[in-house]
C-alpha positions, 0 to 999 in steps of 0.5 A: 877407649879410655880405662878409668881406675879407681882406689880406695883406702887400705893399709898402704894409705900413704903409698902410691901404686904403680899402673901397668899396661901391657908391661909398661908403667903409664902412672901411679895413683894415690889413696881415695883417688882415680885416674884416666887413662886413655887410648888404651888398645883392645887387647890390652893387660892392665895391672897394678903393682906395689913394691913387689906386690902385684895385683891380678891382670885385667885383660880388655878385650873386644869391649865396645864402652867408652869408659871401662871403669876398674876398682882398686882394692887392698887387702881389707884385713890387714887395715883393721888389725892395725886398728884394733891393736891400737883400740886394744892398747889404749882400753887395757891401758885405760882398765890397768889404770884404775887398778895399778899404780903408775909404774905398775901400769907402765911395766904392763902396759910395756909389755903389752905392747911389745906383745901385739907388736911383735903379734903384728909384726910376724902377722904382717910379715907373713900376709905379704910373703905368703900373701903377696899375691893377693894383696892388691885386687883389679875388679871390673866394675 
């Protein structure tokens, strides 16, 4: 039986993350790619891990297919807070510009940014120590 894992795109874009099958690492697997893994045993647990992240276990058992395939999924929030930090710091910088001088901007948008990055910061910090269970998902497909 061969599983067929795969990943999409999220936060840890630049990352790999490990495979597991019943406790043994057999690879890791990169961003927007995915990854065969054959003669995987009925029976048999397969998850994911990051760091200390783990993903939920996806137990096999007694299915008669071929190929099973099993999407990867990040925490989707996460990627788009990052997004809309860097969104919301280039357009206040581009309104405070018609209406400040240079170094008046500079001071704001200084501390603008010091603001969201300590905002996501304490934001992130707490999704993955509260959250860590949570961050990576295994979904038969």
């Amino acid at each position: 039986m061969i599983v067929r894992i795969i990943r999409g795109s999220g936060i840890s874009f630049m990352r790999q993350v490990s495979l597991f099958v019943n406790g043994k690492k057999i690879g890791a697997i990169k961003p927007n790619e995915s990854i065969d893994i054959a003669d995987v045993m009925p029976e048999s647990e397969v998850y994911a891990k990051l760091d200390w992240v783990k993903s939920n276990c996806i137990k096999i058992d007694g299915i008669h297919e071929e190929i099973i395939t099993i999407r990867l999924e990040e925490f989707k929030l996460a990627s788009s807070k990052i997004h809309l930090v860097i969104l919301s710091m280039g357009f206040i910088a581009s309104i405070m510009l018609s209406f400040f001088d240079s170094i008046q901007l500079f001071y704001f948008v200084i501390g603008v940014s010091i603001y969201l990055t300590y905002f996501f910061t304490r934001y992130a910090l707490s999704m993955l120590s509260t959250g860590k269970n949570r961050f990576l998902s295994l979904e038969m497909i």
